[in-house]
N, C-alpha and C positions, 0 to 999 in steps of 0.2 A: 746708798742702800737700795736694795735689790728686794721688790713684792712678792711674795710667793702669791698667784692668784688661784691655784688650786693644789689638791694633794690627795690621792688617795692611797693604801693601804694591801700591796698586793697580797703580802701571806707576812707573818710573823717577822721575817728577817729584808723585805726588800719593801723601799715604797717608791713612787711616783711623783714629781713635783712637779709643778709649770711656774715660772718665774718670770716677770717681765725684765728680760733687759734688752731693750732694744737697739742698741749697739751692734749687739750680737746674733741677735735672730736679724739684722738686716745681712750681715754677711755670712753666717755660717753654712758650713755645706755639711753632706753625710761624708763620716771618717773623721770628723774636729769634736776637740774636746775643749773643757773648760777648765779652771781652776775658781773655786770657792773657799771663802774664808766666813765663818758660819757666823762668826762675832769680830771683835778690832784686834782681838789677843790668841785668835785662834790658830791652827794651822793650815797650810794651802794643801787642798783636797783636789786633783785630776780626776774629772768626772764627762765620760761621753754624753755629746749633746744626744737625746737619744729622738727628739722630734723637736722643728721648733715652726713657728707660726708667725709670719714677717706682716702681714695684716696688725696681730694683736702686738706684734712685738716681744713675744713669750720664746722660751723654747725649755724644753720639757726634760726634763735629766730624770734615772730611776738610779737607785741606790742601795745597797746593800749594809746595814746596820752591826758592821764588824768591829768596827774601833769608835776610841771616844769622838771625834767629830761628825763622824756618819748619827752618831745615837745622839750628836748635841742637835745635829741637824735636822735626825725624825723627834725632833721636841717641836718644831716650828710647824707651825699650823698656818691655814690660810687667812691672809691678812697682817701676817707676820713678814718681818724682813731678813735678809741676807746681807751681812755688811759688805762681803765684793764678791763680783764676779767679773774673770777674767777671760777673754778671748776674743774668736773662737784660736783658737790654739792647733799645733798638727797640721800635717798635711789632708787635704781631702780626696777623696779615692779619684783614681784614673781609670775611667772605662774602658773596658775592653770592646773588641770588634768581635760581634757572633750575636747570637740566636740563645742563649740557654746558661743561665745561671744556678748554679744547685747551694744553697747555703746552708751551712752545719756548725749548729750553737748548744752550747749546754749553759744549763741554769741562767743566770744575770747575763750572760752570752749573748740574750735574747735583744735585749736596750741597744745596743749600738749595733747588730744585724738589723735590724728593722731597718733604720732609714738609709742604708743602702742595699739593701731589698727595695724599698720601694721607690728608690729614685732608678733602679734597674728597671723596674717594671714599667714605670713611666716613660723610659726610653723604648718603650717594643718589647726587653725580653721576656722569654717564659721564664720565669722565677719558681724557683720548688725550693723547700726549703725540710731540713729535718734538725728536732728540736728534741733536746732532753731534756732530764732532770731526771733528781730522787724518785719522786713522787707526782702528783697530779699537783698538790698546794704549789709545788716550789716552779709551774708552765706559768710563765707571767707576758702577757701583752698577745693572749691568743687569739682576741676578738682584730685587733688591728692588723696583726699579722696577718689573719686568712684574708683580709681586703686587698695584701699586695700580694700572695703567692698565688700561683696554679696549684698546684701539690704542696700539701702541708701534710709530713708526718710527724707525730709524736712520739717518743722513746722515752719510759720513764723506768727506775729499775725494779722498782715492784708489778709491776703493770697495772697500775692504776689508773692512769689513762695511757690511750693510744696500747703499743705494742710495748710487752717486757723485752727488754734488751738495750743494746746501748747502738751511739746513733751509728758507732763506724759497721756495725753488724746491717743498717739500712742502707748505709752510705756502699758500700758492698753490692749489693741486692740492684740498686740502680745503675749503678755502673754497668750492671750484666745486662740488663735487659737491654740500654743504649747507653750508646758509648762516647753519643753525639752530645757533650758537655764541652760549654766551650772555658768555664771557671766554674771553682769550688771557690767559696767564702767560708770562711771557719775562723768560729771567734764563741770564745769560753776560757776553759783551765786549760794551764800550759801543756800536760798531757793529753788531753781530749786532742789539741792543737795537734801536737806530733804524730798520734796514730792517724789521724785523719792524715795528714801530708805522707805520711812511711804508706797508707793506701793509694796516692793518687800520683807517688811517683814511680809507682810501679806501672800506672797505665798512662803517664806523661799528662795530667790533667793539670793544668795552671793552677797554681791554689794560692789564694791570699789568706794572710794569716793578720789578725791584729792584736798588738801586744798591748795594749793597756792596760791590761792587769799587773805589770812590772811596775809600772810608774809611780813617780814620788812628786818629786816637784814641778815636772814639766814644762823645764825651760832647760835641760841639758846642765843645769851647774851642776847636782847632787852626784850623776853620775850611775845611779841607781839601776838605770834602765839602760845601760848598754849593751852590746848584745856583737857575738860576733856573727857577720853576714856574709857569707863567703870568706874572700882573703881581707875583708876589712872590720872595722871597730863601730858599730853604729847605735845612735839613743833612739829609742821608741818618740820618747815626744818629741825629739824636734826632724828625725829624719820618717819618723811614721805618725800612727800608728799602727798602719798597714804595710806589711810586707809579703813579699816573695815568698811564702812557706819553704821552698825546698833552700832556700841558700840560710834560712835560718838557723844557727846551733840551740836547738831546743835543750839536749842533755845540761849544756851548760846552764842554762836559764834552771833549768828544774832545780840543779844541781845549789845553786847561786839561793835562790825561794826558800830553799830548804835549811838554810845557813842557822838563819837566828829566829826559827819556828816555837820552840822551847820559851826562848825570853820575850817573841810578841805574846803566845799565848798568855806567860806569867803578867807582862802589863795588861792586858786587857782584861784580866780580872781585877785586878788593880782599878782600872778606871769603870767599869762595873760597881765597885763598889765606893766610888767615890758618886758619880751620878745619881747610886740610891741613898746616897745623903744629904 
């Protein structure tokens, strides 16, 4: 069993959790993920480590409350336990050589950019980062974030905080001013993903992409998160969940996402209204 020693509540649909397992904050790095099982009879949940703390032995996951195990899991409160947690899981990122990192996230995007933003930062580079969402509720982890970037911009679509527009319209704007970018990190929705790389491989900008948002079981059996990479066949969890953005088949993934949107929706009203009973 797994403590949750803190928790808090970033806006209606995402929260925050620090959990001791020290196992795994002893070896985790930024780009690793985990698998949780909320209870004995639950199901296994891939969730990026999004900070962890190898003193306390904690590391920190944020979540987004879409399906029945994310919503059994914001039931658990601090002093509450987790029956497993698995990892760390994934490959973890490989640093590049240069001066200048520009990272670009939308919504819950924000949880696994952070701690490789800041393990960048801590190696020398200039770190800038531009962040979306809806609105202002839905910008989560802005106080930590501005601790590891140079340049923080905001894009939200109403323009409630920061600038109205969307982030590849920023991502644009930087590139003209200089050109000396030595990666783009981009990590969100699978199309945020794609326009951001159809922008960067027009000016030959290295771009990593991370696909987490595909995964299901994250050990490669399910099969869920394969992805073609070039001329070959590759899984998000166990050959990423960082990749090469330009040798990525993004159409196909969207294409793949889009299959059984209809019958997740219909369950997840379903389990909706099983929880409020």
């Amino acid at each position: 069993m797994y403590k949750i020693l803190d928790k808090k509540i970033l806006n209606n649909d995402v929260e925050k959790m620090e959990i001791h397992a020290p196992f795994v904050a002893k070896k985790c790095r930024a780009g690793q993920f985990i698998i949780v099982m909320v209870d004995e009879e639950g199901e296994r949940v891939p969730l990026t480590i999004a900070d962890y703390d190898r003193e306390k032995e904690s590391i920190t996951i944020i979540y987004q409350k879409v399906g029945y195990s994310t919503k059994l899991l914001g039931q658990k409160n601090v002093g509450d336990s987790i029956f497993a947690v698995a990892g760390p899981l994934g490959k973890a990122i490989k640093h590049i050589k240069g001066k200048r990192i520009v990272g670009v996230a939308g919504g819950v995007g924000a949880a696994p950019i952070y701690p490789q933003l800041k393990e960048y930062k801590e190696l020398g580079f200039q770190v800038d980062l531009i962040l979306g969402a809806r609105n202002k509720d839905y910008i989560i982890l802005k106080e930590e974030l501005e601790k590891v970037v140079d340049n923080f911009y905001i894009c939200t679509d109403d323009g409630s905080l920061g600038r109205k527009g969307f982030v590849t319209d920023m991502l644009k704007e930087l590139i003209a001013q200089d050109d000396e970018i030595d990666e783009v990190i981009s990590i969100g929705p699978l199309r945020m993903m794609k326009a951001v790389v159809d922008i960067t491989k027009e000016h030959n900008i290295r771009t990593s992409v991370s696909l987490n948002p595909i995964m299901i079981d994250g050990t490669g059996m399910c099969g869920g998160c394969r992805l073609t990479y070039g001329d070959e066949t590759k899984f998000a969890c166990v050959d990423g969940p960082d990749f090469d953005g330009f040798l990525v088949d993004f159409d196909e993934l969207i294409a793949r996402q889009g299959m059984y949107k209809k019958k997740e929706e219909e369950h997840i009203c379903r389990l909706d209204q099983q929880i409020k009973k």
